[in-house]
N, C-alpha and C positions, 0 to 999 in steps of 0.2 A: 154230913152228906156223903155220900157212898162214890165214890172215884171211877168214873166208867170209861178214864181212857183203856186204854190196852194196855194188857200185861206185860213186861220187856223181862229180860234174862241179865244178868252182873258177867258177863266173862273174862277172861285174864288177862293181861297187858300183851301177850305173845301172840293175839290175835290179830291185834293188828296188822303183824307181817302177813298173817293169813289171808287177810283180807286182801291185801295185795297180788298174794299170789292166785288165790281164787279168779280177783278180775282180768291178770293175765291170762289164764284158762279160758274164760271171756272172751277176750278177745282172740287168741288164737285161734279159738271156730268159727269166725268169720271175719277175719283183718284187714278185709279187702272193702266191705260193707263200713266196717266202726272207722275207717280212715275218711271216706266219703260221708259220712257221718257228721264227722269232729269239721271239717273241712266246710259241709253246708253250715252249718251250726256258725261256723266261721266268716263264712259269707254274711248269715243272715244280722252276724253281731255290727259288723262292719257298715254295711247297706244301714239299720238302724242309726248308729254313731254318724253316720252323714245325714239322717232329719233332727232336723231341730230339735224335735220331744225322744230325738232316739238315747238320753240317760237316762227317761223314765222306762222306755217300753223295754231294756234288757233285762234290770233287775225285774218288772211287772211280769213278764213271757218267762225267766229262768225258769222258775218252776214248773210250766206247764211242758215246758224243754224235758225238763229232766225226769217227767211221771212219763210221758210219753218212751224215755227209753229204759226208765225199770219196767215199763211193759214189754219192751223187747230184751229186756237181760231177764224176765222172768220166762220167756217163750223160748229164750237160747237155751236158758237151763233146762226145760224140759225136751229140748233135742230139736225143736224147729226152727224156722230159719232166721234172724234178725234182716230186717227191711229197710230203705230207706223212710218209708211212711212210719213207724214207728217211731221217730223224729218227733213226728207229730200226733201221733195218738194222744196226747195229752188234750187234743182240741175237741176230742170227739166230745157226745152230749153229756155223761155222767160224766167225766170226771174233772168238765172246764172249768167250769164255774170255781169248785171246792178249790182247784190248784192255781187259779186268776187271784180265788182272794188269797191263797197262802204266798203269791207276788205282791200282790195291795200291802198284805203286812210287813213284808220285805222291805218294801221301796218306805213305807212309811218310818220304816226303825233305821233306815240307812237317811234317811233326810233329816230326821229327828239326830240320831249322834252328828251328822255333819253339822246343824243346827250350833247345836249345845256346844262341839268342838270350836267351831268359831268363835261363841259368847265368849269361852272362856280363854280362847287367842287374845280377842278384843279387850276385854276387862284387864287381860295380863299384859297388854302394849300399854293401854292405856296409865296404870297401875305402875306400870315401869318408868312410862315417860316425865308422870309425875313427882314420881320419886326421884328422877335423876334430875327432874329442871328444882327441886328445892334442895337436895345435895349439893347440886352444881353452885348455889346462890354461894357455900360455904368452901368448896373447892370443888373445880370443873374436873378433877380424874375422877376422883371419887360418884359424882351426878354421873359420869361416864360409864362406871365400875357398877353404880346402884341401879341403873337403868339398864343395861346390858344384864345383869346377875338375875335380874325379876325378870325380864323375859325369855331368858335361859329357862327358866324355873317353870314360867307359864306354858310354854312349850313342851317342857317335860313331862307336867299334869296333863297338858291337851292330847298327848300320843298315847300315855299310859290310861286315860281314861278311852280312847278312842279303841287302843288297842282290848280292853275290857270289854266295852261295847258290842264291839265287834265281833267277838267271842262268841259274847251269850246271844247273839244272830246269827251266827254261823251254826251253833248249836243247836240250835231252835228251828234250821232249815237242813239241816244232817238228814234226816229219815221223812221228814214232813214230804214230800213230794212221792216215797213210796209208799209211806201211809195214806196217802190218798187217793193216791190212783191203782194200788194192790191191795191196799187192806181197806179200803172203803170208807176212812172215816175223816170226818167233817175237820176243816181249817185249823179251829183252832182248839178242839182235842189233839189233832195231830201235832202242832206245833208245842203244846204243852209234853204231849209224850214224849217227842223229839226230846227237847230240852230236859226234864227230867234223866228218859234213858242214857243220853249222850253226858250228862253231869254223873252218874255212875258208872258208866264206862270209859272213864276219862283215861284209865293208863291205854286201855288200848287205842284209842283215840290219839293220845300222843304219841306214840310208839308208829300207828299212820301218818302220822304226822310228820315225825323226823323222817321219818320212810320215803315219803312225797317228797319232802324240800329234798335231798339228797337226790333223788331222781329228777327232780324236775332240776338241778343244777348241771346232769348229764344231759338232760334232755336237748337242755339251750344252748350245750359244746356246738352242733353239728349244724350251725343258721339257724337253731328251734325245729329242726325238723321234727327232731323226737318226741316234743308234742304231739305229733301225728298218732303216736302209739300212747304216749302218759296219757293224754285227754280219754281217750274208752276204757285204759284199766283201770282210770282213779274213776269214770262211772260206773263202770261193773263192781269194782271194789266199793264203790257206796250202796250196791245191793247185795253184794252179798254179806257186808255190816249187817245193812235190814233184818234181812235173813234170819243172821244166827243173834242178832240179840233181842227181833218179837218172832220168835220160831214159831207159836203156837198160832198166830194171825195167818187165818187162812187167805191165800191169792185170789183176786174177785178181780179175774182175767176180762176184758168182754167181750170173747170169744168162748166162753164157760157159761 
């Protein structure tokens, strides 16, 4: 069967600083807009996190969040203005639906690992506590030492497998939100491409990576102010990733 996501590019590890420096570029032409931006965006996480269902609707909304504003880093780059509604352009009619369901598949792989991370908490308390009450029958340090050592153990597996998880959904959500509100295509071609592209461009990828933790440790010096400014470079630096690794995917603006 013939493979009809979109084409991606392999680029070097050194890209990643680029990509950094490009989304400061970003936001330097309009800093005043991507602050009130980060800041509503902030509000609205907030206001959610006080309703009841509001741990579903942030991961479910994220992505419709973040197609809405590679529609305004695609509009900056071509020299016009970044808006506050561009926030939201992600709700408009084409591209809600496609970027709702690449939320659905978010929220469902973030409940699924926290699932599975539990089972296997529980199975290793349990596991543990077993083993230390029939140790413990032959001497009480040792049931102490065996039941304490398996749960050490259990927790080790549950972070390293969570942390893996976690990964290959970060992955998989990397470019899916501009593949689908700039390049047009459907849930879960996008999130397939995501995941492939981003598994080949992994040094630059990490290279962003170490880039971000390192700033965002300056960031949090000054009260977290600096978020104010990390939060628009690390989204304009996620389009201009887009960008330069499916260059050939034309922008399907909808204002074009």
């Amino acid at each position: 069967m013939q493979d009809s996501s979109p084409a991606y590019r392999v680029v070097g590890a050194a890209r990643g600083w680029d990509w950094v420096v490009e989304g400061f570029d970003l936001f330097k032409r309009n800093p005043g807009i991507w602050i009130a931006l980060i800041l509503i965006w902030g509000l609205v996480v907030m206001v959610s996190g006080a309703i009841g269902i509001g741990q579903l609707l942030v991961p479910l909304f994220t992505p419709v969040l973040l197609g809405g504003l590679m529609i305004g880093c695609a509009l900056l780059k071509r020299g016009e203005e970044l808006e506050i509604a561009h926030l939201f352009a992600g709700f408009q009619k084409g591209p809600f639906v496609p970027l709702l369901l690449v939320g659905v598949a978010l929220l469902v792989a973030q409940i699924a690992v926290s699932v599975l991370v539990f089972a296997i908490l529980s199975v290793a308390g349990v596991g543990s506590l077993l083993g230390g009450l029939m140790a413990g029958q032959v001497n009480e340090a040792a049931g102490w030492a065996t039941g304490m050592g398996g749960m050490a153990l259990g927790v080790m597996l549950a972070m390293l497998l969570a942390l893996v998880l976690y990964s290959i959904v970060w992955l998989a959500l990397a470019f899916a939100p501009a593949l689908v509100a700039l390049g047009g295509e459907q849930p879960v071609p996008a999130l397939q491409a995501s995941l492939k592209a981003a598994l080949a461009n992994w040094p630059a990828l990490l290279v962003y990576s170490l880039i971000t933790i390192a700033l965002l440790v300056v960031a949090l010096i000054p009260a977290g102010l600096g978020l104010l400014v990390l939060g628009p470079v690390m989204i304009a630096a996620n389009y201009a990733s887009y960008r330069d690794i499916f260059p050939e995917l034309a922008e399907q603006l909808p204002q074009d």
